[in-house]
N, C-alpha and C positions, 0 to 999 in steps of 0.2 A: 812538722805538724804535731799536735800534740791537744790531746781530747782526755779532760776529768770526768771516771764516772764515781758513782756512791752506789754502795745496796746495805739497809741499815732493815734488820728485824727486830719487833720486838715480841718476846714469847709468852706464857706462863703455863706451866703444865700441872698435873693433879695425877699423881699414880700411886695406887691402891696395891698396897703389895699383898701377895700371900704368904710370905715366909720374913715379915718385915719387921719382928723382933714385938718389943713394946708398941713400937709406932707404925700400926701397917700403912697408914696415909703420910703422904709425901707429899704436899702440896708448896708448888716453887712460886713467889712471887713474880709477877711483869719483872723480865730480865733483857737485856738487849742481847740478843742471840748469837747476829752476828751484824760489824759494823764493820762497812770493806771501802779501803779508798782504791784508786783505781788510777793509772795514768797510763796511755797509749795514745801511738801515730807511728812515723814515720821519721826516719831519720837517713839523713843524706839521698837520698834513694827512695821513687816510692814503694824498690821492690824491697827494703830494708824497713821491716818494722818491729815494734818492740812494744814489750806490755809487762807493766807493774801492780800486783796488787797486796798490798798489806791489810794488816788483820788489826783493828785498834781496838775492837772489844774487852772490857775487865776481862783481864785474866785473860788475855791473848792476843800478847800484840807480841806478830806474828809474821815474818814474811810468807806469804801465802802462793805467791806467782810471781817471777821473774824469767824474762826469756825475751830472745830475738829470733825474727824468722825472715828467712830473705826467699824471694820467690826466682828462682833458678828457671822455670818455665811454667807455661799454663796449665801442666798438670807436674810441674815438681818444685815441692818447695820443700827448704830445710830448715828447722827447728833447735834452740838449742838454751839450756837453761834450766831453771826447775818449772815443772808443773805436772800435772796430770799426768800418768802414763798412757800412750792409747789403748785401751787392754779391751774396756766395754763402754758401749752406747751407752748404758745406764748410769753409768757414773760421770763419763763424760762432760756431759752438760752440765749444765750452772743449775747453781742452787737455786737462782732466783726464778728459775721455769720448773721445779718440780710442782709434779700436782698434787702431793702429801706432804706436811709440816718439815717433814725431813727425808733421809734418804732410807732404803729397807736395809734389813741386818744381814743382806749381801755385802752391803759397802764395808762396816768392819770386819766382815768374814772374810772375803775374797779381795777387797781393794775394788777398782785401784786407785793408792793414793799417789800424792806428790812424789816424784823423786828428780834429781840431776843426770841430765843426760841427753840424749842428741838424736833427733829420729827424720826421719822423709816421707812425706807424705802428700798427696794431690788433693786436699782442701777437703773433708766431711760435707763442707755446707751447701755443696751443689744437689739440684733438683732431684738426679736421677744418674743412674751409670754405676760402675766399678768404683770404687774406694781405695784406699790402701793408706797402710802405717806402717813403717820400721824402723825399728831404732836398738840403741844401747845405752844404757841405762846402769845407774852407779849400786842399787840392787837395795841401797838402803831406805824408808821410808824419811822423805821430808819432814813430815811433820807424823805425829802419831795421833793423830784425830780417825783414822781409818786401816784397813787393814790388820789391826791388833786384837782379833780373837783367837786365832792361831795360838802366838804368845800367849795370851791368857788364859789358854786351856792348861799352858805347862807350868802356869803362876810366875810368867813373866812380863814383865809391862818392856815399850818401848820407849826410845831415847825421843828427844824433840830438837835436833838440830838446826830448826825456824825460831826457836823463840828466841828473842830480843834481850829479852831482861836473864835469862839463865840457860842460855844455848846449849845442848849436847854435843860431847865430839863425835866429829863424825868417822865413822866404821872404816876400816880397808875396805878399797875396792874392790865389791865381788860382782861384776858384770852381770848384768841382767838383759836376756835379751825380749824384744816386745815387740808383737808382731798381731792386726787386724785386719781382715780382708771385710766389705760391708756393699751391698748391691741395696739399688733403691729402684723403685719401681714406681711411675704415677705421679711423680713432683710433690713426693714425700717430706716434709720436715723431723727429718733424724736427729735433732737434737733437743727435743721434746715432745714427753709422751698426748698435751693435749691437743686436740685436732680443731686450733682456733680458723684454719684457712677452710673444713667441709669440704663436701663437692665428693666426687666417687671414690671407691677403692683405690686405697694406694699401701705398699706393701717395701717392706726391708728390712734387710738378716744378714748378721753380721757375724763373726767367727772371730773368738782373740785367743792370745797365747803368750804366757808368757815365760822362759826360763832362766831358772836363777845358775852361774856356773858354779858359785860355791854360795850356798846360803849359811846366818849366821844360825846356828844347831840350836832349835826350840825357839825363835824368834819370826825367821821367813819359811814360807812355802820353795817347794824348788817349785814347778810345773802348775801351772794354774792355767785351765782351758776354759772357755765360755762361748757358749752357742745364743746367742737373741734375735729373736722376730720381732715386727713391730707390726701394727695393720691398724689402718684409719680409712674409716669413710663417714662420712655425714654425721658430721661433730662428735664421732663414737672414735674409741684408740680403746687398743688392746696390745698387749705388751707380756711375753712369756719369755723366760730366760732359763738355763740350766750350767750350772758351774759345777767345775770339779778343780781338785787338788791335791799335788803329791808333796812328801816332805824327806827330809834328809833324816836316816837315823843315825846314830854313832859310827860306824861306822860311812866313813864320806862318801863311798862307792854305791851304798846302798839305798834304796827309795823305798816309800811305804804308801798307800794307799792314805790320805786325811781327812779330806773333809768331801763333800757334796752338798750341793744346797739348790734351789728353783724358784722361783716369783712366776707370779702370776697378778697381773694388776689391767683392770679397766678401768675407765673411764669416758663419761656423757657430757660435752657444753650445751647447755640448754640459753638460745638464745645471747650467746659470744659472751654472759656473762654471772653466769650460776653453773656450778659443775659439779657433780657426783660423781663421787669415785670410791674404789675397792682395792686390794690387795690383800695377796696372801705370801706369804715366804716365809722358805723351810732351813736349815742348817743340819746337815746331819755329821756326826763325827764318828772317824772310825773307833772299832770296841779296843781292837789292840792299842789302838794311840793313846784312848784314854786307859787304859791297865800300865801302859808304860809312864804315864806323866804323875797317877798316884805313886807309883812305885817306886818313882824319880822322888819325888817329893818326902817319901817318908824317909829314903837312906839320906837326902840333904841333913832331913831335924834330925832325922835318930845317929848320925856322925857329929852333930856337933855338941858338944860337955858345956857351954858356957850359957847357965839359964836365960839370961838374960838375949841374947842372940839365940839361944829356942826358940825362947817367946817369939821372937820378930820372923823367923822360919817358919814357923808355927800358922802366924798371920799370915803370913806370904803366899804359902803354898796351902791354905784350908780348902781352894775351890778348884786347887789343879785336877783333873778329870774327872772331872763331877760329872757335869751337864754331857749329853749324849747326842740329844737336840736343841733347838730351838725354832719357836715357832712365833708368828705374826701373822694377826688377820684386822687388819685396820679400814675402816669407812671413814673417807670424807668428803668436805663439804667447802667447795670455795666459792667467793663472792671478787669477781675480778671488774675494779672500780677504774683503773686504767691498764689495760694487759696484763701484764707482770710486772709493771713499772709500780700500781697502789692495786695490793689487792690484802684479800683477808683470808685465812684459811682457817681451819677449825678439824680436828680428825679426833676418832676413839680407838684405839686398840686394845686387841687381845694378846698377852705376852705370856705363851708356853713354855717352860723350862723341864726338860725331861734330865731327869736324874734318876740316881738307882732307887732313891725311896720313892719315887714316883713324878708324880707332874705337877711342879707349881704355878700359878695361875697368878698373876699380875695383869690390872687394867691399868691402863693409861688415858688421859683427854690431854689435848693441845690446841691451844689458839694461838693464833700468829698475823700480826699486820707487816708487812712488807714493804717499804719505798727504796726504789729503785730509779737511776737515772742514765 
């Protein structure tokens, strides 16, 4: 068996910066966002299925999803290949059911993104009951669309071992292990926050985890935990999360307290096809971590004699522990013309960046048409 899907956006955004040199407006032209081919079924077996999804958008053509899952019994099946980690509800789900233009600045802070590896788990997509995920996992990120603020704080970007046209090698194996427990209550739909089915109270919370046994120093998190609720009744969803993270210092044995971060986000369907929504999320970074990734950064410039590789040190590491927090407080507004399958969304935010000279203040607006199949 074998089923094509497509999910093709297209964007344009307008962000107003506060610390944006000569040009504080940024205004991007209609760009296609994201353009995803898609092939799944079954193979040999209907308990053997498999699922492809590539990335052919400018500038990211990309393997995105590749993986096979064979269903071993009615509550156990195995999984194996690159995709998703199960780590959080929130990330979880597809792009093409968020109810904001894109995903909150939990996603690059905490993940979870793509990686290779192998887990077990008794299917998310049932009405109500016990849950579960585990697996092992190769530790490195798939692709580096996510996850990469960590990095960034120490002025290091990461590798993209999906891209097609100029591949990264991929890391030693430093095993990751990943683990979600998730209770649903009331014939809940856990893989989207908007509540298109109504009708009463329904309720679920989920718990992830996950650890790195040897993470690469200033790129991964060791220990990343997340707590999420979700609660829906009569077209109304609410959705509260709290993330935390520990990191490896120089020394292998040792751990440090990094990041923490929260969302808060609701959402109203008015009528299965107008919907307002809110969110708020937070990032916070430890003070030590940032005193350690300036201080990294200046013995890198200040050891190296050859100007010219200054200069580019120089650029590199200008923003290593700068920022302290970061903050998001976005409204939107979507116009859903066939489900998720043709819709339109439109959101504004507010983007807080605390640093030691104080708080910069960037706006954003985003519109977004969506077909999906």
């Amino acid at each position: 068996m074998l089923a094509i899907g497509f999910a093709g956006q297209v964007q344009t955004e307008l962000l107003v910066k506060d610390a944006g040199g000569d040009d504080p407006v940024d205004s991007v032209i209609p760009l296609l966002r994201r353009i995803r081919l898609v092939l799944l079924g079954s193979f040999l077996t209907k308990r053997l299925k498999y699922y492809l999804q590539v990335s052919t958008a400018p500038k990211s053509l990309e393997i995105i999803d590749f993986f096979l899952e064979y269903r071993l019994h009615r509550h156990l099946r195995l999984r194996a290949g690159q995709y998703k980690i199960p780590f959080t509800r929130h990330r979880e789900g597809s792009f093409k059911s968020l109810t904001f233009v894109d995903w909150s600045i939990l996603v690059p802070a905490f993940g979870s993104e793509r990686q290779m590896g192998v887990h077990l788990h008794n299917d998310g997509a049932g009405p109500a009951g016990l849950f579960y995920a585990f697996g092992v996992f190769t530790g490195q990120n798939a692709r580096r669309a996510h996850a990469r603020l960590y990095a960034r704080t120490w002025g290091e970007s990461l590798p993209n071992p999906s891209d097609l046209t100029d591949p990264a090698p991929l890391e030693g194996f430093h095993p990751e292990v990943v683990a979600r427990l998730a209770y649903k209550l009331g014939d809940i739909d856990f893989r989207q926050d908007t509540d298109f089915k109504g009708g009463g109270l329904r309720l679920a919370v989920a718990l992830g985890l996950t650890w790195d046994l040897d993470p690469t120093l200033y790129l991964d998190q060791t220990l990343r935990g997340a707590a999420e609720v979700l609660v829906k009744a009569r077209s109304a969803s609410l959705h509260a999360a709290l993330y935390l993270a520990t990191a490896r210092e120089e020394d292998r044995f040792s751990q440090r307290f990094a990041m923490v971060g929260g969302l808060v986000q609701a959402s109203y369907l008015i009528r299965r096809r107008w919907e307002v929504a809110m969110r708020y999320a937070v990032v916070h970074f430890d003070q030590r971590l940032l005193d350690d990734a300036r201080r990294r950064a200046g013995d890198l410039i200040d050891a190296e004699t050859d100007p010219v590789a200054r200069a580019a040190l120089q650029s590199q590491y200008d923003q290593a522990g700068t920022i302290a927090r970061e903050h998001e407080v976005t409204v939107g507004l979507n116009l859903y013309l066939a489900h998720n399958d043709l819709k339109v969304q439109l959101d504004v935010s507010w983007l807080g960046h605390e640093r030691a000279a104080g708080l910069v203040h960037d706006v954003r607006s985003r519109l977004q048409i969506q077909l999906a199949f």
